[in-house]
C-alpha positions in Angstrom: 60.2 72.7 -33.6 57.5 75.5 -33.0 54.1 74.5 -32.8 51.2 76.5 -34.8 48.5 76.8 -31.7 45.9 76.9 -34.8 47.4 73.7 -36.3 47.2 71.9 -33.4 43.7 72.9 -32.6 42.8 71.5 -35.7 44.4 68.4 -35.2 43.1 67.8 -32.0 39.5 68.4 -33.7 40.3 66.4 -36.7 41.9 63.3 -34.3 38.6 64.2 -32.0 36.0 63.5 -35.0 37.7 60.8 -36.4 37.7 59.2 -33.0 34.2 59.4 -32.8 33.3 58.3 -36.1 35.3 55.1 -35.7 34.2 54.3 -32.8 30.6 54.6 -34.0 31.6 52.4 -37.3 33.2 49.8 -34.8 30.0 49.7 -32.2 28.0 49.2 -35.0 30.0 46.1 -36.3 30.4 44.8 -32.9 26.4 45.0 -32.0 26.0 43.4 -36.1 28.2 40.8 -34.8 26.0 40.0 -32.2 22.7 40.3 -33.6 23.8 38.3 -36.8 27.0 36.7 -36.0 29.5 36.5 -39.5 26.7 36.2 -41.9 26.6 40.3 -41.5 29.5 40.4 -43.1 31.2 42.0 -40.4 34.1 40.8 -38.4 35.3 42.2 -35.8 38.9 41.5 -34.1 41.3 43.7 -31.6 43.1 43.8 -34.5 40.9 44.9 -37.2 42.3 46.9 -39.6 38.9 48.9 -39.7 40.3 50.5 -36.4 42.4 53.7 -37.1 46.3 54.1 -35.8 47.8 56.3 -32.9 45.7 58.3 -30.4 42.3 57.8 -32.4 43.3 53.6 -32.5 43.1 53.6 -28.9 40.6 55.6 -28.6 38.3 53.1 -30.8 40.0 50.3 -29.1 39.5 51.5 -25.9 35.4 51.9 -26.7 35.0 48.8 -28.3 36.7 46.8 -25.5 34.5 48.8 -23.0 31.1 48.1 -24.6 32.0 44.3 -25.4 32.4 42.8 -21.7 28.6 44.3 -20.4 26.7 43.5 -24.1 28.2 39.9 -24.0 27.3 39.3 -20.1 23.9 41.2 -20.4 22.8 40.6 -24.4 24.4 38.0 -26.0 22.6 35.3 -23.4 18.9 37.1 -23.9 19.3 36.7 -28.1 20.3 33.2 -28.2 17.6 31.9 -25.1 15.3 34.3 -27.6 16.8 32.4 -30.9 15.9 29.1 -28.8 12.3 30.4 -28.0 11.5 30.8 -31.8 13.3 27.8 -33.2 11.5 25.3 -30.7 8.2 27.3 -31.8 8.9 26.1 -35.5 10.1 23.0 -34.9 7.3 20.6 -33.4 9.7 17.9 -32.3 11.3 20.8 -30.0 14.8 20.5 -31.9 16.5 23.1 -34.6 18.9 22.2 -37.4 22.6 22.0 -36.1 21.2 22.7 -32.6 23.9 22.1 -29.9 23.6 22.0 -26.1 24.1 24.3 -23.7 28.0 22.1 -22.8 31.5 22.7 -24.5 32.1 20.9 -27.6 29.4 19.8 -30.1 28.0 16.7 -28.3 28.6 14.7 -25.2 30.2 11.5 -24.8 31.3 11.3 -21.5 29.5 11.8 -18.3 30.8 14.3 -15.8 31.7 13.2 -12.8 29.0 13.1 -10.0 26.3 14.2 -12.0 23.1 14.7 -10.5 20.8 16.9 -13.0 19.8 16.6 -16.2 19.1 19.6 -18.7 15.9 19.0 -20.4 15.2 20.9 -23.8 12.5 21.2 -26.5 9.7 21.7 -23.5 6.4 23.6 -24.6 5.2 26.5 -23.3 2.7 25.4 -20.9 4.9 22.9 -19.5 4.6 22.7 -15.3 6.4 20.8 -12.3 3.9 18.5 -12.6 4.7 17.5 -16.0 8.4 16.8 -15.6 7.5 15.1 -12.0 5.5 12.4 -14.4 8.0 11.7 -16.8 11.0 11.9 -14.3 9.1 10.6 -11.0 9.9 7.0 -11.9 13.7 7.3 -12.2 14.2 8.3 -8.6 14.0 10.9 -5.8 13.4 14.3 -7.2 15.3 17.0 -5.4 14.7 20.1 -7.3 13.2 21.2 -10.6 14.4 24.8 -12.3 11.4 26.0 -15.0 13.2 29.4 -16.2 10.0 31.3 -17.6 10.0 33.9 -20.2 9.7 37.7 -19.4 5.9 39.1 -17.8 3.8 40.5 -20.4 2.6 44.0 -20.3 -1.0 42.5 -18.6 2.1 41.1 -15.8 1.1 37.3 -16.6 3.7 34.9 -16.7 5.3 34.6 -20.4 5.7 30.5 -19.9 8.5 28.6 -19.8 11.7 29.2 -22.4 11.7 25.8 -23.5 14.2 23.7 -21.1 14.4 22.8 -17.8 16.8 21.3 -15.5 15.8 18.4 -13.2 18.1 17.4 -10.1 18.1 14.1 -8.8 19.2 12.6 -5.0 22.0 10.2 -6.8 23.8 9.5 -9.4 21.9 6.5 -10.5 18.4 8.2 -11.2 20.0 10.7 -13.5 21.3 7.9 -15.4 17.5 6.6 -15.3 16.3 9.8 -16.5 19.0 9.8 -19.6 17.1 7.2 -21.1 14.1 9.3 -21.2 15.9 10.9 -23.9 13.2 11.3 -26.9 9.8 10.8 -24.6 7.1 13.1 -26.5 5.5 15.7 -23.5 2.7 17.7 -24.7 3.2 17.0 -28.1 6.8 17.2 -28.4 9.9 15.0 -28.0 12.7 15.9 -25.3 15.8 16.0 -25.8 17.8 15.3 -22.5 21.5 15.8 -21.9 23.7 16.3 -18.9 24.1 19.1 -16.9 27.6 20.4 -15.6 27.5 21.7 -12.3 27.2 25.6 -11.9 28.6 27.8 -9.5 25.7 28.3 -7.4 25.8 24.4 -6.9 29.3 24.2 -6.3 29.5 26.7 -3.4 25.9 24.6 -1.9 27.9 21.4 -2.2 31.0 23.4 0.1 28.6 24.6 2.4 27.3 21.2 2.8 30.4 19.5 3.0 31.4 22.0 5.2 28.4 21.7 7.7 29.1 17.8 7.7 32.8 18.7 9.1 30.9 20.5 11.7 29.0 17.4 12.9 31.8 15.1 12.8 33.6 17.4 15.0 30.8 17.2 17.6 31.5 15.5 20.1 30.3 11.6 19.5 27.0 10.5 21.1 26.4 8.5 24.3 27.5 4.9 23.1 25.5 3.0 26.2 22.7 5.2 24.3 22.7 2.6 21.3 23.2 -0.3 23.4 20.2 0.1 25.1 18.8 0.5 21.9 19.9 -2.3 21.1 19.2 -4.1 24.0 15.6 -3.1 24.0 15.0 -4.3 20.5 16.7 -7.7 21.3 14.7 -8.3 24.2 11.2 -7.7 22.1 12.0 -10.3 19.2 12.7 -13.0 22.2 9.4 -12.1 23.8 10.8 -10.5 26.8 8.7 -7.3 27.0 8.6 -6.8 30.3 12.4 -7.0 30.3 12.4 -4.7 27.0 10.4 -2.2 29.2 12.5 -2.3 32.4 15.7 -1.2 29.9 13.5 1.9 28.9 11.7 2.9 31.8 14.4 1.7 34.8 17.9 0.2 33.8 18.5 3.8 31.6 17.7 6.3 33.9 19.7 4.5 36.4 22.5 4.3 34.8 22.2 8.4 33.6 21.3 7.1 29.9 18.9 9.7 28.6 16.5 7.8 26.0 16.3 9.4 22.8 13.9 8.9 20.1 15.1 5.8 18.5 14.6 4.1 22.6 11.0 5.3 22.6 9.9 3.3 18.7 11.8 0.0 19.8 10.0 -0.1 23.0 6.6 0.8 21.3 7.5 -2.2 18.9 8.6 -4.7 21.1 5.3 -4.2 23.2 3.0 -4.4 20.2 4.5 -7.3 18.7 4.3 -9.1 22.3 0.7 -8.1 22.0 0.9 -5.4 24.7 -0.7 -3.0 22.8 -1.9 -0.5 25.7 1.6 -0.3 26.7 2.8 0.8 23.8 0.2 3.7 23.5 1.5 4.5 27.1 4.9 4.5 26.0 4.0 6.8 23.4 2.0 9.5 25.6 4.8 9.5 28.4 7.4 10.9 25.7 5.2 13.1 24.5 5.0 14.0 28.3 8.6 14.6 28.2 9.2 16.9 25.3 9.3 14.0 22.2 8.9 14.7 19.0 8.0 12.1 17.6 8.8 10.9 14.3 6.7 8.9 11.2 8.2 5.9 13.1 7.0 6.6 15.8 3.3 7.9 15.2 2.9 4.1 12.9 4.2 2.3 15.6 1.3 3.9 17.7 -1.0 3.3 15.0 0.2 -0.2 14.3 -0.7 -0.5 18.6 -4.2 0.6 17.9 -4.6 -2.1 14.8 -3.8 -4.8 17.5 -6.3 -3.7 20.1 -9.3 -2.7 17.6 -9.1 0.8 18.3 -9.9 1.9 15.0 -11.1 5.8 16.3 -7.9 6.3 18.3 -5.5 5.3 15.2 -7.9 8.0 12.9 -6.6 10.5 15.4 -3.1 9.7 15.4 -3.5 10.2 11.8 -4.8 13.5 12.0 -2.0 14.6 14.7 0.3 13.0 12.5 -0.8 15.5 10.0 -0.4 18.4 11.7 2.7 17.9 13.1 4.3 18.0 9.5 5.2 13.7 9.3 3.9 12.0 6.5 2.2 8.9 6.6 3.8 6.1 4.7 2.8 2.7 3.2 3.0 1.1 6.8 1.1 3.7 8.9 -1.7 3.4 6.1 -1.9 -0.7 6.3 -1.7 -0.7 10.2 -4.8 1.4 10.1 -6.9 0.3 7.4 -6.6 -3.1 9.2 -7.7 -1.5 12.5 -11.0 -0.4 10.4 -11.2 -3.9 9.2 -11.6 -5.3 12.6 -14.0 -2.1 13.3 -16.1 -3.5 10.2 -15.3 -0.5 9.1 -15.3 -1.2 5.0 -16.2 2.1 3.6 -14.0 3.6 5.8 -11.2 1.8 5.0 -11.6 1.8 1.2 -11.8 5.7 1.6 -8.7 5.3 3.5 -6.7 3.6 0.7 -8.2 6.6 -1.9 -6.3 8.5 0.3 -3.4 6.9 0.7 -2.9 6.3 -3.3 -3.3 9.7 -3.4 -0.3 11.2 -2.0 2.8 11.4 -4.1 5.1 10.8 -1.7 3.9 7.1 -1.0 5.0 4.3 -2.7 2.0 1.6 -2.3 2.9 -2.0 -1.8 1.1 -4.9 -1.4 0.7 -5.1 2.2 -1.0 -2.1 1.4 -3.5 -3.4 -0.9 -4.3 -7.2 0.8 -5.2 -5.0 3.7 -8.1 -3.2 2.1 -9.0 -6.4 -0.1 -9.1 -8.5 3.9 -11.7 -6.0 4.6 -13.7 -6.8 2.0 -13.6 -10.4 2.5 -14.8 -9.9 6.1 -17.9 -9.1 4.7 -18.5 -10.8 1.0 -17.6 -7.8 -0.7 -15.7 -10.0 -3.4 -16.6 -7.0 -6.2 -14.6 -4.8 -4.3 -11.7 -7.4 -3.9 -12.0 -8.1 -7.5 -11.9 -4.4 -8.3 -8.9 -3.3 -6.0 -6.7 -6.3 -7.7 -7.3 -4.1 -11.0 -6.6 -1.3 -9.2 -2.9 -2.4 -8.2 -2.5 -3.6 -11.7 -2.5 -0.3 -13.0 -0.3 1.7 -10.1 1.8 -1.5 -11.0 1.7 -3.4 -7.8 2.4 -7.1 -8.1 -0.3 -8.6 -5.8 1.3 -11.5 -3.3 0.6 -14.5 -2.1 -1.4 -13.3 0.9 -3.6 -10.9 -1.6 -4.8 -13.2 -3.4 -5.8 -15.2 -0.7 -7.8 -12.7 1.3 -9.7 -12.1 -3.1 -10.1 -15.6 -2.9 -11.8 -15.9 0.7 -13.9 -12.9 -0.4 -15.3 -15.1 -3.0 -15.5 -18.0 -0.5 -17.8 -16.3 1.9 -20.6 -16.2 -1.1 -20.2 -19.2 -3.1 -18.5 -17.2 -5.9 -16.7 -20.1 -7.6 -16.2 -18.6 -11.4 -14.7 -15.4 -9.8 -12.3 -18.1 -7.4 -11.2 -20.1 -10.1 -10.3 -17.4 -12.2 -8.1 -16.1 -10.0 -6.4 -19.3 -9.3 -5.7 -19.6 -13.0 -3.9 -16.5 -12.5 -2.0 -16.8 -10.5 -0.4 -19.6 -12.6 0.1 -17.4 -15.1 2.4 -14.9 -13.0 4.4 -17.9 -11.3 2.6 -18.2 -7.8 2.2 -21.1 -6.2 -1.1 -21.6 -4.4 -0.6 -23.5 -0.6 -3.1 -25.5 0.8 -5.1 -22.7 2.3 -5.6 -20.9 -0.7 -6.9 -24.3 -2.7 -9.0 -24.9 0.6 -10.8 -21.4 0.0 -11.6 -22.3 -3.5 -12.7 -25.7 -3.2 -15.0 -24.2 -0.5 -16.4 -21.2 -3.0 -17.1 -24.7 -5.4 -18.9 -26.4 -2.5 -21.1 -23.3 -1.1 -22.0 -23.3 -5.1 -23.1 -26.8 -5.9 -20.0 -27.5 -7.8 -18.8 -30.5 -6.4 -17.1 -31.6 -9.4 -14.5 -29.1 -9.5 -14.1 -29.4 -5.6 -12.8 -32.9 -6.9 -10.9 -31.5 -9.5 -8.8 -28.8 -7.3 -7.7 -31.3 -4.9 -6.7 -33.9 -7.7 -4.6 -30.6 -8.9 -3.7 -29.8 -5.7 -1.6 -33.1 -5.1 -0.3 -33.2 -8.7 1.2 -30.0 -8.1 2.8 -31.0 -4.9 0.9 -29.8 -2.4 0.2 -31.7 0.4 -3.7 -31.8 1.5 -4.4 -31.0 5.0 -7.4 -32.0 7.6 -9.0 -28.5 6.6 -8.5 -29.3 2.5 -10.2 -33.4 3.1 -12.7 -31.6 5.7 -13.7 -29.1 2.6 -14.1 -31.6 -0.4 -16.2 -33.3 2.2 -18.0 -30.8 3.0 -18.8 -30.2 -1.0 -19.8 -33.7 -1.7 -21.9 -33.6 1.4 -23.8 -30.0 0.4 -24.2 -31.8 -3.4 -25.9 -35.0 -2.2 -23.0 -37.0 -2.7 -22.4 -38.7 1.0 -21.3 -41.6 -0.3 -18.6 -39.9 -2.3 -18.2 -37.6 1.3 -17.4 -40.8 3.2 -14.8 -41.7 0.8 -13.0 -39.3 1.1 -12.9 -39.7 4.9 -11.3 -42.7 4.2 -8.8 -41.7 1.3 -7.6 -39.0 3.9 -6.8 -41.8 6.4 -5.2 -43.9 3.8 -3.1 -40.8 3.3 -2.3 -40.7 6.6 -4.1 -37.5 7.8 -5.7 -38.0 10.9 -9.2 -36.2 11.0 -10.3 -33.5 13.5 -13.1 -32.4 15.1 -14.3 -30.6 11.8 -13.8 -33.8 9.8 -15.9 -36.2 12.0 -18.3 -33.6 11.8 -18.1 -33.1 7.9 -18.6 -36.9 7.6 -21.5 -37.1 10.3 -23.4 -33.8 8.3 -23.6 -36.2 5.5 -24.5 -39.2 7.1 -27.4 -37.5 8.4 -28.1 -36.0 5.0 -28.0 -39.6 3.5 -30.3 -40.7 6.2 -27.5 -43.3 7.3 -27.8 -43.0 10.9 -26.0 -45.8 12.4 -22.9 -44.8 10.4 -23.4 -41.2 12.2 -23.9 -43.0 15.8 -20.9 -45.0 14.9 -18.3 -42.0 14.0 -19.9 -40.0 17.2 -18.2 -43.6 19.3 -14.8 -43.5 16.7 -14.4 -39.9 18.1 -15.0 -40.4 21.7 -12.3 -43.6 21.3 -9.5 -41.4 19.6 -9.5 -38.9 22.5 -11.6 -36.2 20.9 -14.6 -34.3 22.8 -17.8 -34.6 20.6 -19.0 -30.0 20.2 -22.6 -29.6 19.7 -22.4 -29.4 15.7 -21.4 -33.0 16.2 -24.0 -34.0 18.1 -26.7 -31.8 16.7 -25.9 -34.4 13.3 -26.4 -37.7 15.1 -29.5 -36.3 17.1 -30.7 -35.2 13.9 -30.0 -38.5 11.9 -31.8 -40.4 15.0 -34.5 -38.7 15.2 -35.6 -38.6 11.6 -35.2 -42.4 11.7 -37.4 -42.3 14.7 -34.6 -43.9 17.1 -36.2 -42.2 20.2 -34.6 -44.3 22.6 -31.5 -43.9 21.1 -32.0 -39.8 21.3 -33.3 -39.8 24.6 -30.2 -41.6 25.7 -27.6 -39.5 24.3 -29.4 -36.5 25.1 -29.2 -37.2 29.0 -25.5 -38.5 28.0 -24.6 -34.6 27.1 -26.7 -33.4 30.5 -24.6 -35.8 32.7 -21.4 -34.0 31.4 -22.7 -30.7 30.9 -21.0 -29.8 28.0 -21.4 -29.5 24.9 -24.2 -26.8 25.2 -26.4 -28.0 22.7 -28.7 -25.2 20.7 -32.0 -24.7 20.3 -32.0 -26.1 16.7 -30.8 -29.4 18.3 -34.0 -29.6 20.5 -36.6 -28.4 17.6 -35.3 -31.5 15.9 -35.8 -33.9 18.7 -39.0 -32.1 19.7 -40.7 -33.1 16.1 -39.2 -36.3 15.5 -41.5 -37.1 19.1 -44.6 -35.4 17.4 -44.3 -37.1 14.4 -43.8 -40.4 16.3 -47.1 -39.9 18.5 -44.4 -39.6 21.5 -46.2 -36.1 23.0 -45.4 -37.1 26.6 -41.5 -37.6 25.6 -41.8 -34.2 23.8 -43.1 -32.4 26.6 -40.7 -33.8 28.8 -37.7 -32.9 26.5 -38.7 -29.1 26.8 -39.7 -29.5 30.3 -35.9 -31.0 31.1 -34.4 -28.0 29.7 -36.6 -25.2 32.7 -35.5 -21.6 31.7 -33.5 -22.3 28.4 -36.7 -23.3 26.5 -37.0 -20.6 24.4 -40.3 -19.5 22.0 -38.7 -21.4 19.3 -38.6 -24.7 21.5 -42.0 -23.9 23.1 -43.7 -23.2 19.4 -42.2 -26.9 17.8 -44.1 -28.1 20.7 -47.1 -26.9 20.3 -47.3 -28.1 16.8 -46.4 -31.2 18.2 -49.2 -31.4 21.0 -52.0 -30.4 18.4 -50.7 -33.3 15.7 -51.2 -35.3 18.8 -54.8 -34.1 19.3 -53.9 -31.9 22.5 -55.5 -29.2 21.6 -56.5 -27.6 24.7 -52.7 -27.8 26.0 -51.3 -26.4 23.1 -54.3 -23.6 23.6 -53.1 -23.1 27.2 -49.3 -23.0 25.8 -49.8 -20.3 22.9 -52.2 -18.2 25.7 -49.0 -18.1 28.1 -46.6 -17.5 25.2 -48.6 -14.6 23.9 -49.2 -13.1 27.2 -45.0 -12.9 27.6 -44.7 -11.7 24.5 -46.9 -8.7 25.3 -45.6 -8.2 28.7 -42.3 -7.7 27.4 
């Protein structure tokens, strides 16, 4: 058939401009579609019968299939994350009606398998790292926290975050933690939380990780006599062999061609500070440095732990700061080790400044250990406000305090004769389950004696033994120490005896409890006679003990007896007796008219007369009417005083 050359060029323009306007009408219904989904009225299929047949078909086909792929990779995900924006703006809750997540099918209901991150919707705008590091921190180790942020304005600030976040976890277990989060209101609105399907990106991280651990398998397997050392080292320290320990480190290793590595170093630093060889464990610590060792948080503590045992409070604050800068971070035990090396500094202040610090880092965990070691330094010196104030302070970082805390709270109370404060917290301690020991009812029955409250002295030890603690020497030794500071010595000497019918056999401290108050009560012979009880039960007499019976003695004017037992202690030469002892025995002469014996007292005792001695015996040469020897005594006292 012959072709018209005219007819066919109008065909070719009539197939040309119907191509063109049907594939304007079909862009058109395919960007509708995707601004306004079905509701446009517009639907659009590869097989729509809006599309014309034959060449101009393909034509439109061939348009609309090359326009959809880039507007649904590069459009499609911009409107809805923009449809998102706006929806979470109107809703306050952070939820839209019929919302679905970001998952297939309309809801989850089963976990996927090894799931790590959540995906955290219905966030506001101003929402930061911080924010989710609050809500989530609790659940578990954080790894990695995605904020996608909107667009930069035309001023280039940062448009805020698109409403959702994911949050990745280091297990499996804290993202099940952070599920129940579900519904916690941040910033004024309530999250919605589901789980997040791993992406691409992750699965090609979790190769390359799994890849680089095929790696290190294949390496060749380290030195096995390496470990036994190790092992052998640490072995050697908990028996209290550290000289052995050290040999294995510093001579059995090298040789046998063992290089130590850094595991060898911290078990010898260790096993010398727990042995109580402190300096060698600092030594140990500089000679790896010497040889190229980096060492490790375990390793700067256990160097800091070396300094709390030898005092060096100064040295340990340097270790911290070298700890610093070499990129380790301090934990809970490198902070306790050193706030006690500032306790034993009497460094309070210091130390409490040192827990600030310590609370303040996210990274540590605080503990109780923690804690009892700043509340110790307190109680070194009285400060029970502070004690009482750093036991509120680990109730609201949520800190359970221990046995041991409440102790040192207690003692701090103890060293002032703060019994409310004491008994409070021993009533607290009941509450939350704790059984006090005898140490701890000893500290609190002291606080009650130092006070004047006798009475409930009493009643703590009757509690004491109803709850079935045993009393010790130091618990009978305290009650009579109370009744003895309340005027109660008869009551004091009781209780000497109830603790031998209990079968406690008295110390030292409880002879001298029990002599304190029979020289309160004025009952010297019972004071002479528990001096003798001592002596015949094996135990040496100190000089508090014999202060109490010189004391006793002398106020009843038993000079003889005094002078006696005074030459008694100079025959044996111990126990040093103080100056207070000879002031006493120095009056009770004066006020007996016995000058001569006074003077010879002080004159016994040559260079360890002190002005304190020499000045009771003045006063007691002038009651005596020797005035112009007690004028030549306060001349010759004067003159040393200004010559020195």
């Amino acid at each position: 058939m012959a072709v018209d050359p005219r007819r066919g060029t109008q065909q070719g323009s009539a197939g040309a401009a119907v191509c063109s306007s049907t594939r304007f009408v079909a862009l058109t219904s395919l960007l509708a579609t995707f601004l306004f989904g079905q509701a446009s009225g517009f639907v659009l299929s590869p097989a729509a019968s809006c599309f014309p047949q034959g060449r101009a078909g393909l034509c439109v086909r061939s348009s609309a299939s090359a326009v959809w792929v880039p507007l649904r990779r590069s459009v499609l995900p911009g409107l809805r994350a923009q449809e998102l924006g706006s929806s979470l703006q109107r809703e306050p809750d952070g939820r839209r009606e019929g919302a679905k997540p970001f998952r297939k099918g309309d809801e989850q209901t089963e976990k996927p398998e090894g799931c790590i991150t959540v995906f955290v919707r219905g966030l506001q705008g101003t929402v930061t790292r911080e924010d989710l590091v609050e809500v989530f921190g609790g659940c578990g180790k954080i790894t990695r926290i995605a904020i996608p942020q909107k667009q930069r304005t035309a001023d280039q600030s940062n448009g805020g975050a698109r409403g959702f976040a994911h949050v990745t976890f280091a297990d499996t277990d804290s993202c099940d933690k952070a599920m129940e989060k579900s519904g916690t209101n941040l910033k004024g609105r309530k999250l919605q939380i589901l789980w997040a399907e791993e992406s691409g990106k992750e699965r090609k991280q979790r190769a390359s990780e799994s890849a680089a651990l095929d790696r290190r398998t294949r390496r060749p397997p380290a030195d096995p006599r390496v470990s036994a050392s190790n092992q052998k080292i640490t072995q050697l320290g908990r028996d209290g062999e550290w000289a052995a320990s050290l040999a294995v480190l510093a001579e059995e290793m090298p040789a046998e061609g063992v290089i130590p590595n850094l595991v060898s170093y911290n078990a010898a630093m260790s096993a010398l500070t727990n042995n109580g060889q402190w300096r060698r464990a600092l030594d140990v610590f500089e000679k790896a440095r010497e040889k190229g060792v980096k060492h490790d948080t375990i390793g700067f503590s256990a160097a800091i732990s070396a300094c709390n045992k030898g005092g060096m409070w100064r040295r340990g604050l340097e270790l911290l700061e070298e700890m610093e800068a070499a990129g380790r971070d301090p934990n809970e035990y490198t902070y306790t080790s050193l706030i006690a090396a500032l306790d034993k500094g009497g460094k309070v202040d210091k130390a409490l400044e040192l827990l600030e610090t310590a609370l303040a880092r996210k990274s540590l965990k605080p503990n109780a250990y923690l804690f009892t070691a700043a509340i110790h330094a307190c109680e070194k010196q009285g400060r029970w406000h502070d004690a009482l104030g750093l036991l509120e302070r680990m109730d609201k970082v949520g800190v359970k305090p221990s046995l041991q805390t409440y102790s040192a709270a207690i003692s701090a109370c103890e060293k002032v004769g703060q019994a409310k404060p004491a008994l409070g917290l021993m009533e607290r301690m009941e509450r939350e389950g704790l059984t006090a020991d005898v140490i701890l009812y000893s500290a609190a029955m002291s606080a009650c004696g130092k006070a004047g409250q006798w009475e409930s002295a009493e009643r703590l030890l009757e509690q004491m033994v109803a709850r079935g603690v045993e009393p010790d020497v130091i618990a009978y030794s305290t009650l009579i120490n109370a009744f003895q500071l309340g005027g109660q010595w008869a009551r004091a000497l009781e209780v000497f005896g109830d603790m031998e019918k209990a079968g406690v056999t008295p110390n030292l401290i409880a002879y001298s409890a029990a002599i304190h108050a029979c020289d309160t009560a004025g009952e010297w012979r019972r004071a002479l006679g528990l001096l003798e009880r001592m002596k015949a039960e094996g135990l040496e007499p100190d000089a508090v003990a014999y202060n109490y019976v010189l004391a006793a003695l002398s106020r009843a004017g038993r000079l003889d007896s005094v002078l006696e037992l005074l030459q008694e202690v100079k025959s044996k030469g111990k126990p040093r007796l103080g100056a207070s002892t000879y002031c006493t025995v120095v009056k009770a002469c004066g006020d007996n008219g016995e000058w001569e014996t006074a003077l010879g007292v002080v004159t016994s005792m040559g260079a360890e007369a002190d002005d304190q001695v020499v000045r009771v015996l003045i006063t007691a040469l002038e009651k005596n009417d020797q005035h112009e020897m007690a004028k030549q005594m306060r001349a010759k006292l004067e003159a040393n005083a200004a010559s020195a």
